[in-house]
C-alpha positions as CSV (number, residue, x, y, z in Angstrom):
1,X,0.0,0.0,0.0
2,X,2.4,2.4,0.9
3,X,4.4,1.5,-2.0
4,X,0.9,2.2,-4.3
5,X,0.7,5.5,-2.5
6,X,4.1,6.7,-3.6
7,X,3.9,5.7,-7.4
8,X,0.2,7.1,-7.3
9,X,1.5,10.6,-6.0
10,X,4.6,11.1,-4.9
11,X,6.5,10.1,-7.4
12,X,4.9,12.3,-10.2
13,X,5.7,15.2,-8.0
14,X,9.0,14.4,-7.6
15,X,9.2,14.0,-11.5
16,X,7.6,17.4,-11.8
17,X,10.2,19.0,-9.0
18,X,13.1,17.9,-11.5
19,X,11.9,18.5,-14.8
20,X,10.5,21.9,-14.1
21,X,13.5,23.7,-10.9
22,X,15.7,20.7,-10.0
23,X,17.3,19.8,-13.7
24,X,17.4,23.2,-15.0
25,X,19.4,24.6,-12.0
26,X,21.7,22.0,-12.2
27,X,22.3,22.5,-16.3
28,X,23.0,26.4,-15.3
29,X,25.2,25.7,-12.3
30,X,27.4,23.0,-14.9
31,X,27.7,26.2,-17.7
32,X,28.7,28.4,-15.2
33,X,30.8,26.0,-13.2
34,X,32.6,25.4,-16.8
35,X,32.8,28.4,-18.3
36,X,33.7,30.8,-15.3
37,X,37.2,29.6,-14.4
38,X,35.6,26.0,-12.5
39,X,35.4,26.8,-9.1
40,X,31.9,25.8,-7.2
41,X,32.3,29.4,-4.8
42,X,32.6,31.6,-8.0
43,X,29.4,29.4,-9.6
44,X,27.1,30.1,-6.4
45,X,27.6,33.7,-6.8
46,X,26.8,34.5,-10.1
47,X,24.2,31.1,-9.9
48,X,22.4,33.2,-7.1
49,X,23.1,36.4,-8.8
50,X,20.6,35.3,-11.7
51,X,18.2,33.9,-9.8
52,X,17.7,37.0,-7.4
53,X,18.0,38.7,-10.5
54,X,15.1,36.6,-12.5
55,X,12.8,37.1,-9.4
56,X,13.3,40.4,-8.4
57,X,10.0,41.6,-10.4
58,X,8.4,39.0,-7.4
59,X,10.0,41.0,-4.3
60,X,9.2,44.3,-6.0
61,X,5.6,43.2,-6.0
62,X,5.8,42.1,-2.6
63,X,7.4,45.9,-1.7
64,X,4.9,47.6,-3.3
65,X,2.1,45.5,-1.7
66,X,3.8,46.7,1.6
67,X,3.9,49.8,0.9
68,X,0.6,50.4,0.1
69,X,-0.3,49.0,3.3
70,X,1.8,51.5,5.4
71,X,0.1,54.3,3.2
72,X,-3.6,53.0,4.4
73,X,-2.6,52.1,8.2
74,X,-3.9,54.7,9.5
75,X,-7.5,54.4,8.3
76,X,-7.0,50.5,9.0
77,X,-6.3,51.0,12.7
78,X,-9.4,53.2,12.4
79,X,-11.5,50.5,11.6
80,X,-10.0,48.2,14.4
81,X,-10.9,50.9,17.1
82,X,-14.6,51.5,15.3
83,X,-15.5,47.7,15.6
84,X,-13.2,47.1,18.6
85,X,-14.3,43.6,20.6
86,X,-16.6,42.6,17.4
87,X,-14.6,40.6,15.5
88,X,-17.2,39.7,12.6
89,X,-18.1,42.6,12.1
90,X,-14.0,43.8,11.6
91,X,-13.5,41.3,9.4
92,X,-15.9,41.9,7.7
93,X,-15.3,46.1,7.3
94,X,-11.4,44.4,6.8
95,X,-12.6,42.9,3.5
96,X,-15.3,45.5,2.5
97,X,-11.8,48.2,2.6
98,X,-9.7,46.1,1.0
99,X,-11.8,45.6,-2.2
100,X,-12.5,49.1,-2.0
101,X,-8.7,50.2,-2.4
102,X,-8.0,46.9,-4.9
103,X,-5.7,45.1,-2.1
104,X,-5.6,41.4,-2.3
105,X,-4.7,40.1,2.0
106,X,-3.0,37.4,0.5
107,X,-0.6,39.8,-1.4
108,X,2.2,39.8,0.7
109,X,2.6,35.7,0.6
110,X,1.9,34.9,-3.2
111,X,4.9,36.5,-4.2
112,X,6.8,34.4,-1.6
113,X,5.4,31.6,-2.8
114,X,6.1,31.5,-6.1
115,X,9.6,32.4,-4.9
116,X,10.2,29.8,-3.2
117,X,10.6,26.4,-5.4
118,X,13.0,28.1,-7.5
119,X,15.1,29.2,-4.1
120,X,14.7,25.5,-2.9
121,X,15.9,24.1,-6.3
122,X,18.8,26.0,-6.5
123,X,19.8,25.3,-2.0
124,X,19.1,21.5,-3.5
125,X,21.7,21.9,-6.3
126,X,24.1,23.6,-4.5
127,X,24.0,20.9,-1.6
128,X,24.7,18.3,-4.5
129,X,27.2,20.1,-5.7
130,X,29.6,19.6,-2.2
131,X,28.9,15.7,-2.0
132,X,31.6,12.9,-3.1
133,X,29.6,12.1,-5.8
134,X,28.3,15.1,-7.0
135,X,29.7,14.7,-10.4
136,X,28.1,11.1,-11.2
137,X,24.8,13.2,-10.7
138,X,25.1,16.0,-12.7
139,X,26.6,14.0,-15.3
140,X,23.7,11.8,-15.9
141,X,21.5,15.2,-15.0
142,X,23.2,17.4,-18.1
143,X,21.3,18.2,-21.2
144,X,24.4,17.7,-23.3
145,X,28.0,15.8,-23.4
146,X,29.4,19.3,-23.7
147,X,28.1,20.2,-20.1
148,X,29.1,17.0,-18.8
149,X,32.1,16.5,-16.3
150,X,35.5,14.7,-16.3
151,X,34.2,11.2,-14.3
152,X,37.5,10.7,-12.5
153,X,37.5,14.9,-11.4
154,X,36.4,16.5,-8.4
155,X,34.4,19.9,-8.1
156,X,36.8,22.1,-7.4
157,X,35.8,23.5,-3.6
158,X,38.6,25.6,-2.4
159,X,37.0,28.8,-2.0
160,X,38.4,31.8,0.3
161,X,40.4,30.5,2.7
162,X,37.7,27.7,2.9
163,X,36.8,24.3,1.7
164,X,33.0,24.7,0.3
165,X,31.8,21.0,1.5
166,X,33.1,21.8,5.2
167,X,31.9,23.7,8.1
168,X,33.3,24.9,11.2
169,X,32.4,22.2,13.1
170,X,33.4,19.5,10.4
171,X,36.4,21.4,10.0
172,X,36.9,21.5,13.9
173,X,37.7,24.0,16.6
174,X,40.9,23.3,17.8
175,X,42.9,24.6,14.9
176,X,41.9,28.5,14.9
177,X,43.1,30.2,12.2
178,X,41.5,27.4,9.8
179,X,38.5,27.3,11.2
180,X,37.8,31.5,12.1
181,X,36.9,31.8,7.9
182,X,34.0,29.2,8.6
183,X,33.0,31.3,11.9
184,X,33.5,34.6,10.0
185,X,30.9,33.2,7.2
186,X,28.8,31.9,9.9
187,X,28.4,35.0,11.7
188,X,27.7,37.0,8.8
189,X,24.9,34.8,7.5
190,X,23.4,35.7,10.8
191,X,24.2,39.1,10.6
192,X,22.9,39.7,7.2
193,X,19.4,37.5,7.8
194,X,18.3,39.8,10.7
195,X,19.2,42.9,9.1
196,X,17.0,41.5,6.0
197,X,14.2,40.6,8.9
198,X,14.7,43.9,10.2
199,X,13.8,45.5,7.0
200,X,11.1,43.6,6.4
201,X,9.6,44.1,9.3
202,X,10.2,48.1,9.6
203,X,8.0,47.4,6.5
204,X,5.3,45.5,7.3
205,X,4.8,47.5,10.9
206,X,6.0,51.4,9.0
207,X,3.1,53.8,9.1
208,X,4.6,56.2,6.8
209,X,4.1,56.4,2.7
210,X,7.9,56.8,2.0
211,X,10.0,53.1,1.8
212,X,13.1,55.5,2.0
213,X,12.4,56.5,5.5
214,X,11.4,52.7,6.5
215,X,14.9,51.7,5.2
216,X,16.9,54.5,7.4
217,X,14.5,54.2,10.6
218,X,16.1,52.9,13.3
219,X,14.0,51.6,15.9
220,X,10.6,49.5,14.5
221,X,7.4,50.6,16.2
222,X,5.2,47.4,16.2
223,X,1.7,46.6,17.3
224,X,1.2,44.1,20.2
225,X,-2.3,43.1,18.7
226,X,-1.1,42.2,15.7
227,X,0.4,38.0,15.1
228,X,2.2,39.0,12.5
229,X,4.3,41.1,13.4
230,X,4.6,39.8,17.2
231,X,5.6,36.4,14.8
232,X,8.3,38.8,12.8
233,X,9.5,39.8,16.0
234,X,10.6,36.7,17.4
235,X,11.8,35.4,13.9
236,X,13.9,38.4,13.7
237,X,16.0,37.3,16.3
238,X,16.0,33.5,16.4
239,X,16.1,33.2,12.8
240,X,19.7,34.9,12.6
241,X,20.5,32.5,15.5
242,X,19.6,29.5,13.7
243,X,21.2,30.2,10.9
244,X,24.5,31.2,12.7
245,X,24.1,27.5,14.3
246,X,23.7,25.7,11.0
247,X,26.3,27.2,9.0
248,X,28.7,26.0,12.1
249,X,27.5,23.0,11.8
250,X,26.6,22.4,14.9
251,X,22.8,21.5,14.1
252,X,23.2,19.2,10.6
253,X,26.4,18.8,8.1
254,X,25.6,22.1,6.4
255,X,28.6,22.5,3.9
256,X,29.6,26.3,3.7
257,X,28.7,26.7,0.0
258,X,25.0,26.8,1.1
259,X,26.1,29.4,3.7
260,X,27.5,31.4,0.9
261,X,24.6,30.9,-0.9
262,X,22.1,32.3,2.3
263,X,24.8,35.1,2.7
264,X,24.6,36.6,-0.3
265,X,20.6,36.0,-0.9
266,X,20.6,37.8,2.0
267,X,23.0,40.7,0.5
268,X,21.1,40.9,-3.0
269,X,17.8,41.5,-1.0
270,X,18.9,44.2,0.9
271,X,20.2,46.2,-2.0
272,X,17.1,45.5,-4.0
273,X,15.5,47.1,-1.0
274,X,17.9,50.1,-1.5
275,X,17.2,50.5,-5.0
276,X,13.5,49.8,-4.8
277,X,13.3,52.7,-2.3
278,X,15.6,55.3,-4.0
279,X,13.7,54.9,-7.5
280,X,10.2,55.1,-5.9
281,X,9.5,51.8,-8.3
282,X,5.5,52.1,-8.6
């Protein structure tokens, strides 16, 4: 039965997952890995470069939805003090003003969403890429013999100071100056993931119309009522944390190439942020 179950469902996912994220990322990570000097760090960067690139129109959305929010806060919170302690009758006015002003409640997560298959494929592909075996996968994974691999080769790893398929904990603690590049990656990860919560946040919670002044506040006002951003709040801070722990490789045997790869997602979002805000994108 079980064994039904999976041919019946799973596995036609699964199928789907490769054909349509999984097989394509790996076919782009193999050009780039071949035709930009063969080095698995210099291929995550411009790998993630493109992707943030091709979904950038997604975020932008996302942005915008935000900011239209802020702009109609104030009228918003007007509502929750009118119909304070009925919460029909809120919801109700909630859905009545958001059809009113054209905004769609679930636009904040749909962009996410479609986001996030592509962002899993290429975290997948990446993970392949610093395993022992890697290359018998890609190779039977390549659309063409010109994109295939050397079978007795290795990827090359060596990447800053760093081995791509290690982490600090791998790596281990007692020799210092080897291991402090892992650390140094790991703590930046964190680092850059709560300043991209931050923003996000300072977003979500921001009552005024200009995304230039959420981006240069300082200190987030938030709304105790509200589970969203009581839920931002916390992830803001543990989030980071997490990260910091799984990039040492304390939690699982995260290789540092994904923590390059969450470093500099988390880089490539902040300045698309920046620029979003400076060129008041409509």
């Amino acid at each position: 039965m079980p064994s039904l179950l999976f041919n019946a469902f799973i596995l036609p996912l699964v199928n789907i997952w490769n054909y349509i994220f999984y097989y394509p990322s790996v076919n782009i990570i193999l050009i780039v890995y071949k035709y930009l000097g063969g080095n698995l760090g210099v291929s995550i960067i411009v790998i993630t470069i493109i992707f943030r690139v091709l979904l950038a129109p997604s975020l932008n959305s996302q942005m915008r939805y935000m900011r239209r929010i802020g702009e109609l806060k104030p009228k918003l919170d007007k509502l929750n003090q009118k119909y304070k302690g009925d919460k029909k009758a809120l919801a109700e006015a909630q859905m009545s003003f958001y059809k009113e002003n054209g905004i769609n409640p679930a636009g904040s997560c749909l962009p996410l969403i479609l986001q996030l298959p592509i962002l899993f494929a290429v975290y997948d592909v990446i993970n392949t890429a610093t395993q022992k075996n890697a290359i018998t996968i890609f190779n039977k994974i390549a659309y063409s013999n010109s994109l295939r691999l050397p079978i007795h080769s290795t990827i090359n790893t060596n990447f800053l100071w760093m081995n791509l398929s290690n982490n600090a904990y791998k790596y281990g603690f007692g020799h210092i100056p080897g291991v402090l590049p892992y650390i140094i990656l790991a703590l930046l990860v964190g680092l850059s993931q709560y300043y991209t919560t931050k923003l996000t946040t300072d977003i979500n919670t921001a009552k005024t119309t200009d995304l230039a002044d959420i981006v240069e506040k300082k200190d987030s006002e938030f709304d105790a009522q509200e589970f969203s951003t009581q839920l931002s709040k916390q992830m803001m801070i543990t989030l980071p944390i997490l990260l910091v722990v799984m990039s040492l490789g304390i939690l699982s045997p995260i290789p540092s190439g994904l923590s390059i790869y969450w470093l500099l997602q988390s880089v490539l979002i902040i300045l698309q942020t920046y620029i979003f805000s400076s060129k008041k994108i409509k």
